[in-house]
Every structure is written in structure tokens, then in C-alpha cells.
N, C-alpha and C positions, 0 to 999 in steps of 0.2 A: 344382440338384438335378434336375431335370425334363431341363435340354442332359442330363446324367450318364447319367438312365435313357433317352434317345432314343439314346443311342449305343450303350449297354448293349445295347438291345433291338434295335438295328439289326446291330452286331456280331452277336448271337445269332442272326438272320436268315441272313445271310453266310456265318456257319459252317457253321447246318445244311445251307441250300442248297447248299454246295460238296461238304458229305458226303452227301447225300444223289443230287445231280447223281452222282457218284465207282461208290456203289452202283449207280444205277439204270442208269451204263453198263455197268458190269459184267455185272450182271444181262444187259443186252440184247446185250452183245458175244457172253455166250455162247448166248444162245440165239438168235440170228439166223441164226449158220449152221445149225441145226436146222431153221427155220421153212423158208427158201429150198431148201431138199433134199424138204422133204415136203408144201409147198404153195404157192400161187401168194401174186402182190402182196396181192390184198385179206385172206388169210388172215392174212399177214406182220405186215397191219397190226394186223388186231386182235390178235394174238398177243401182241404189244411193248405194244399199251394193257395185256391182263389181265396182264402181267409186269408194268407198270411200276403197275397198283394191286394186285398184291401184294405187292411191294415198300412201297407207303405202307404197305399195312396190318399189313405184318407188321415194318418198319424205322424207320417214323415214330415212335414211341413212344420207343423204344431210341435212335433216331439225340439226340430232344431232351432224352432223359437225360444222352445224350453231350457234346453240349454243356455242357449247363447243369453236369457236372464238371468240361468245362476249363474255364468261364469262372470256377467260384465253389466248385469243390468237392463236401463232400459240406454243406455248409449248405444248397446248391439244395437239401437232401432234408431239412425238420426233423425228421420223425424216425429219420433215420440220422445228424445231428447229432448229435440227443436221447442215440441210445444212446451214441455214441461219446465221447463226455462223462460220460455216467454209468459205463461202464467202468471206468477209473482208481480209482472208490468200489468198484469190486467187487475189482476184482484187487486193492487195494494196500492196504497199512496205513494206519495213520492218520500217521505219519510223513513216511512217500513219498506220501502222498494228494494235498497241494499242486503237485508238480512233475510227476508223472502227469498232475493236472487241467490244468494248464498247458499241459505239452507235448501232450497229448490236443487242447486249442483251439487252439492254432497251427497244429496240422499239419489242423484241420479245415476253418480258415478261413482257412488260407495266410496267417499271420499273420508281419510279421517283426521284430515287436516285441510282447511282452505281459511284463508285473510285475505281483507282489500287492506292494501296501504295506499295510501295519498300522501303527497306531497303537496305540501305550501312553502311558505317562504321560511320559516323555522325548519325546514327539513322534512325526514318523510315521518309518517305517524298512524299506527295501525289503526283505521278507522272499523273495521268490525271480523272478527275470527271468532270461527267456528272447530271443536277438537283440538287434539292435542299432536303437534309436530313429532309423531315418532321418527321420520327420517326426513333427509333433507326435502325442502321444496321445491319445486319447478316453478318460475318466475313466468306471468307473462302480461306484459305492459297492457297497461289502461290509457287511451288515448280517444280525444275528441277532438276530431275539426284540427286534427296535425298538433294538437295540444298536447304533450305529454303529464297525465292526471295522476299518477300512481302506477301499480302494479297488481296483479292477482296472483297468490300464492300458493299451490294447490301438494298436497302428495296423497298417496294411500299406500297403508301398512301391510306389507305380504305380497302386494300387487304391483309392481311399479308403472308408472301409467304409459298407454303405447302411443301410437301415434291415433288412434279415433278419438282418446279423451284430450290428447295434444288438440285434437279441433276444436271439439267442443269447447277447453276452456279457454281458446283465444275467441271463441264467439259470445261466449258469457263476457271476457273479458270487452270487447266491445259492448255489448247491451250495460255492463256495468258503467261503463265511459259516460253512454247518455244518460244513466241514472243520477252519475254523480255530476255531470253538466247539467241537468234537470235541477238536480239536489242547490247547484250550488246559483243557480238564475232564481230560486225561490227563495234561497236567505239574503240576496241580493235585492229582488223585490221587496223584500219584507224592510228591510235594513232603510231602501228608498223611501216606502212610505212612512214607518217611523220619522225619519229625518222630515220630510213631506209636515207630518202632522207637528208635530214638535215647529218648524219655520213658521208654519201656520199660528199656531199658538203663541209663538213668539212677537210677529207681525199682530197679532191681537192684543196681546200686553203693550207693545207698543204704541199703539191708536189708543187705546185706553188711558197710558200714563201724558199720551200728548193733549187727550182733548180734557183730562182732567186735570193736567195742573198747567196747561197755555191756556186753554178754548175757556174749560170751566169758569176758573178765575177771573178771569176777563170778562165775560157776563152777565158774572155778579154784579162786578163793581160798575156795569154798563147801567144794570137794572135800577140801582144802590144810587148812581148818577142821574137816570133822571127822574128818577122819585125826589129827591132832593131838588132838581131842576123843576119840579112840578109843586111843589108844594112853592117854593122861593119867588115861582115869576108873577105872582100879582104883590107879593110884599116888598120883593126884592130884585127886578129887571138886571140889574146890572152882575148881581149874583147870578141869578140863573142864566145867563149868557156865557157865563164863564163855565159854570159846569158843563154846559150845553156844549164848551168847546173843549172841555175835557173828556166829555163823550165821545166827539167824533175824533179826538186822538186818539180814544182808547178803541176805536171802529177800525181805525188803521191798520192800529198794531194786531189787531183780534183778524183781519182781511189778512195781513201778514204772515200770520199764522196759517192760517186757516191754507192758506196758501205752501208753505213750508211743508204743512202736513199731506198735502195733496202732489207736489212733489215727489215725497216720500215713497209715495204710490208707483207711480211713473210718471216719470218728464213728461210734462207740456208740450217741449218741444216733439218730442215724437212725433203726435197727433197735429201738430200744428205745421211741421217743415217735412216729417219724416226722417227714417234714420241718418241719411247722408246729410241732409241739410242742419237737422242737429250737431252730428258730428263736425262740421263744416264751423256753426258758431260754436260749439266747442275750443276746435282749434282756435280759431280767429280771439277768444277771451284768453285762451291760453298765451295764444301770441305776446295778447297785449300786457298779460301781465308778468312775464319770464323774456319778452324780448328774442326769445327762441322762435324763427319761422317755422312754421308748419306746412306742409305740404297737405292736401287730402288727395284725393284718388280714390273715388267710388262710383258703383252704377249698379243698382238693384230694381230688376226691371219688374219685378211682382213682389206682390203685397209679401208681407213675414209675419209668422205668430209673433204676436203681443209680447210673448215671455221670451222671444229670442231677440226683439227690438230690445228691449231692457237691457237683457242680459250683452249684449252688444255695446249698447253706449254707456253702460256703469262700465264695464271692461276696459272701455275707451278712454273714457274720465280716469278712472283709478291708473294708467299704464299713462299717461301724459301725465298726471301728478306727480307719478315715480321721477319721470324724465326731469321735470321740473326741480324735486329735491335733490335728487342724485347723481343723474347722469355729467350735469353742466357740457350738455350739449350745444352744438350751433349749428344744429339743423335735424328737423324730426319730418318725416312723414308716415301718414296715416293712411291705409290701403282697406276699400273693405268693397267687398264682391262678393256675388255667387261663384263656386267652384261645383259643378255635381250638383248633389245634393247638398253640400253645405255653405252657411254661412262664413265666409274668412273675412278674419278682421286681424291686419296686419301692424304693427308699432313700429317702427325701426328708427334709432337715432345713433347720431357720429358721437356718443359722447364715451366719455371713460371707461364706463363699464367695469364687470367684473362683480357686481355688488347687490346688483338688481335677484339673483339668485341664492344668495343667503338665506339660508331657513328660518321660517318666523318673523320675516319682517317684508315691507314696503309695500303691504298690499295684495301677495304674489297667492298666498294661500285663499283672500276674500275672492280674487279674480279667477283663480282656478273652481273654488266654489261654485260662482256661477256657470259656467262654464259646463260644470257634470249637471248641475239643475235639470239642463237644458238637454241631457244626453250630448254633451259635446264635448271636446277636452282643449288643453293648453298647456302649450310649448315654449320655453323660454331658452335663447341663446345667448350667451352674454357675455363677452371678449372684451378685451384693454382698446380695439377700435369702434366699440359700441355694441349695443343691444338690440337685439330682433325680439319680438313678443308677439304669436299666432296663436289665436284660439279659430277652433272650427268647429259651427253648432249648427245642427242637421235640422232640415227646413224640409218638411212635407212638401211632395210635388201641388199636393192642393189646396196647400195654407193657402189662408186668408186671415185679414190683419185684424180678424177678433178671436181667432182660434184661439 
């Protein structure tokens, strides 16, 4: 390293000296014949010294800028590195932000080989390279937020790199980090609203096939009922009475519905008890139908968005159904509080266990579902002396219950 930088420093010697020798004959080529036309030897002489120190003074600065770009670039200058690296974040998407950044350090550091790899869960995977690897690489990790994201791989051919572009590219490597934590919060959004519009869409097919073949149907035959009741009760009293009472059976059922599908929407209860006191008759139906005690345990002193009430007591219902099928427990309680910022809603029962965690089944993936809806996740622990089930779903300090 130290031969490396004495040759470095020696070459940089050499150059300026030749450029600088190159001007300063210049310089004195032209003005000698000047000097010799309008004054004698001794004039001549000082003449060529104050030419040749203003030349230092006004060329020496410039000449060893000169250099120091053929030898190294614009990296000799860290902050015209700095900006020419942050550029690519200003001009380009987040898309093109990667191969910007890239190309931006190569061409800053005379590079003729640089790759970002990343790592996922399949391992690592060159996400974009630039040249061709004539000698080995210098590795230097890509991290966000203590995250380790990948790695930056950088060499040049003839040069080996020293320690200025060692800086440089662990600072690219960092500005690459946020690129690809940008990069990867945007396929992530993207991915959310997809899912988002698709549920949506889904939730529309639904109310469609419910009010067309419950609600429709029924209707009809409402309509069909007392037309027939109308035409029948001056000829026929005792007919149209009876239609008349198969109408308002058929009012019930179509109320029933009509109800069912509203439901669907969001509990009743909600709006009618709130979350706890839902969850509370919850338990208590549960109770009475599994003979398993419930405990509850809850106290939510401010209001909650709407989608987190939901997504709370379906969580609730579905993880007491499980208990109900699987566990054969004798005894459950049900915990649900603010913690922080989030919503916790707690399961826990004494029973068998071990089975509530099986992949693809018992409700575990619908309930986790909800749960990211919500930006919130779920946790399940599940032993031979029973099963814990926690989900935590983040509640704006200023929600209120129509958000």
C-alpha cells in the first residue's frame, strides 16, 4: 500500500512538472522576444523570474487540479464526487434510481466493474451490473435501518482502488440502501393497493350475487304476491288473505336477509355496545353454545377506526371458533386493550393445543389477513398446555370511530 501511494505520489509529481515546465515555456517563449526589443540582459532576466511566479501563482492551483483528474477523477474532489452521486436521486425516479446511482460511480471513479446484489429470501441475486469484472471485487454492504439489504461490488482495471474511493463507495453504498428501501416501500404499496382494489372488487361481486339471487328473488315473488292478492280480494277474501300471509312471510325472510347482508358489512353490534361489549356477547353466545367459560378483559377508553373495530371482533369470532373446534378447552379468556399505539387483542386457552398452527387451516391465515389490512400483524403460540393468539393493530392517536 505505502510502494502504491509513493508511486501515486511520484507519478503526480512528474505530471504536474511536465505541465507546468510545458506552460511556463510558453509563457516565456512569448514574452522574451518582448523583453530583448525594450530592455537589456539584467531586465530580461527579471522579467522571465516575475513571468515565471506568475505563472505559479496564477497556474499552480489549476495545473494540480489537472492532474489530480487525470490521475483519479472527479473523486480527487469529495465534494464534486458527493454531488455527482447524489444527482441520479434528484433527476430520476425511483425505478431508474439504481442504475443512475451506478452509472453516476463508475463514470466518477473510472470504475470497470460495479454490481448491486440483494438479497431476499431465495438468496442473493444480482439486481443490476455495470462492465465487465477484469479483477477481483471489493465488497461493500448495502444496509438500511440495521437491515442488511445486499452488497456493492465495485473494482478498476490497472488501478486498484485506495482508500478515497474505499469512501466513496461505502457512501454510495449507503445512498444505494435508501434506494432500494424506497424501491422496495413502492412495490409494497403497489402490491397493497392491488390487493386493496381486487378485496374491493370482490366485496362488490358479493353484494351483487347476494342482492340478486336473496333480495332479488324475493321481491319478485313479493310483487307476483300481491298482484295476485289484488286481483283475488273482491272475488276471492279468503284467497287473498292467504296470499296476503304469504307476503308477509316472505317480508321476513327478505328482512332476514336484508339483515344477513348488512351484517356482512359490519356488526351491528359494534355500533350498538361497542367493541368490548360485542366482544363480551360474543363470549357469553359462545359460552352458551361450547359450555367453555369465557373470561373477557377489556377497557378502550377512545373511540377506534371502523376498520380496526372490525378487523378486531372478526379476529375475535374466528380465534374462539378455532378454540371451540379444536382446542377442547375448559377455560378461555379474551383480553383486548390499548398498549401505545396499538390495538391488542389477546386469545388464550387451557386446551390441547399444538394444532391451532398448521398451515392452511382453522382460520389462521383469514385472521392474519385481517390483521395486515389493518397495518397490524399476528402472532400465534401454540403448546400441548394451550394456545395464546395476539394480534396488534395500530390505532392513530386521533382516530375517531368513522375514520
Amino acid at each position: 500500500m505505502n510502494l502504491r501511494r509513493l508511486l501515486e505520489a511520484s507519478l503526480h509529481r512528474i505530471l504536474y512538472t511536465l505541465l507546468f515546465a510545458l506552460v511556463a515555456l510558453a509563457a516565456v517563449t512569448f514574452a522574451v522576444p518582448v523583453l530583448r526589443e525594450y530592455s537589456g540582459t539584467n531586465e530580461q532576466v527579471i522579467g522571465s523570474a516575475v513571468i515565471l511566479v506568475l505563472v505559479i501563482e496564477a497556474f499552480g492551483t489549476r495545473l494540480h487540479r489537472l492532474v489530480d483528474w487525470l490521475l483519479y477523477g472527479s473523486r480527487a474532489d469529495p465534494a464534486v464526487a458527493t454531488a455527482r452521486l447524489a444527482r441520479p436521486l434528484e433527476d430520476t425516479d425511483g425505478a431508474a434510481a439504481p442504475r443512475a446511482l451506478l452509472e453516476a460511480l463508475a463514470d466518477t471513479l473510472r470504475l470497470t466493474h460495479v454490481a448491486a446484489v440483494v438479497r431476499d429470501d431465495g438468496g442473493a441475486e444480482v439486481l443490476l451490473e455495470l462492465g465487465t469484472a477484469y479483477v477481483e471485487d471489493r465488497s461493500f454492504p448495502i444496509r438500511h435501518a440495521g437491515t442488511d439489504l445486499g452488497e456493492l461490488r465495485a473494482a478498476r482495471r490497472g488501478q486498484p482502488l485506495d482508500g478515497r474511493d474505499e469512501r466513496l463507495l461505502r457512501a454510495a453504498a449507503a445512498q444505494l440502501g435508501l434506494v432500494l428501501h424506497a424501491a422496495r416501500l413502492t412495490e409494497e404499496l403497489r402490491a397493497a393497493r392491488e390487493t386493496l382494489v381486487a378485496a374491493g372488487e370482490d366485496e362488490r361481486r358479493r353484494l351483487r350475487r347476494e342482492i340478486h339471487d336473496g333480495v332479488g328473488p324475493t321481491l319478485a315473488g313479493i310483487a307476483l304476491g300481491l298482484e295476485s292478492a289484488e286481483r283475488a280480494v273482491t272475488r276471492d277474501p279468503a284467497r287473498a288473505q292467504a296470499l296476503l300471509h304469504d307476503v308477509r312471510a316472505d317480508l321476513t325472510d327478505l328482512l332476514d336477509e336484508v339483515r344477513r347482508v348488512v351484517e356482512g358489512l359490519r356488526p351491528p353490534l359494534l355500533d350498538e355496545v361497542g367493541l368490548v361489549g360485542a366482544l363480551e356477547q360474543l363470549a357469553s353466545s359462545f359460552q352458551q353454545r361450547t359450555g367453555c367459560p369465557v373470561e373477557v378483559q377489556g377497557d378502550v377508553p377512545r373511540p377506534l377506526p371502523a376498520a380496526v373495530e372490525v378487523a378486531a371482533f372478526r379476529i375475535g369470532a374466528e380465534a374462539l371458533t378455532n378454540v371451540a373446534r379444536h382446542a377442547r378447552a375448559t377455560h378461555t379468556r379474551l383480553e383486548v386493550g390499548l398498549d401505545g399505539p396499538d390495538l391488542v387483542l389477546r386469545v388464550v386457552d387451557d386446551g390441547c393445543g399444538g394444532v391451532a398452527d398448521r398451515p392452511g387451516g382453522n382460520g389462521l391465515d383469514s385472521m392474519r389477513t385481517r390483521a395486515e389490512e389493518v397495518g397490524g400483524s399476528l402472532t400465534l403460540s401454540s403448546a400441548p398446555g394451550g394456545t395464546s393468539l395476539t394480534a396488534r393493530l395500530p390505532v392513530p392517536v386521533a382516530a375517531g370511530t368513522g375514520s
